[in-house]
N, C-alpha and C positions, 0 to 999 in steps of 0.2 A: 805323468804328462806335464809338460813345461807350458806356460802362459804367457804368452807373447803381446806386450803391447807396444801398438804403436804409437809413435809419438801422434801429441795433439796437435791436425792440421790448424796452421791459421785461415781463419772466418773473413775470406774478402767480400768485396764486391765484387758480382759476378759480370761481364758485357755491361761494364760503365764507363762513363768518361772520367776520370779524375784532372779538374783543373788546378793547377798551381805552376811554381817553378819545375820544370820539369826534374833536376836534377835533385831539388828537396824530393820531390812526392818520389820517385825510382829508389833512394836513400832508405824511406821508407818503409819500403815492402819489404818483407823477408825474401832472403834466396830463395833461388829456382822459381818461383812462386807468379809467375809471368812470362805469359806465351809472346806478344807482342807488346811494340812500346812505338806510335808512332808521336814524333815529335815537331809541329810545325813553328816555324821562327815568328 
């Protein structure tokens, strides 16, 4: 029998606001890793 692991999710913030420069903090985040990204000027 083979053992499969999978890799280790990274550990976000779940339903948070993250403030900064928008385009640092999105830089940030690992792929895929992000359902929405709303962005106000």
């Amino acid at each position: 029998m083979k053992t499969v692991t999978k890799k280790a999710a990274a550990v976000l913030p779940m339903n948070s606001i993250l403030a900064g420069d928008c385009i640092e903090v999105m830089n940030s985040l690992p792929a895929e890793s992000v359902d929405l990204i709303f962005a106000d000027p």
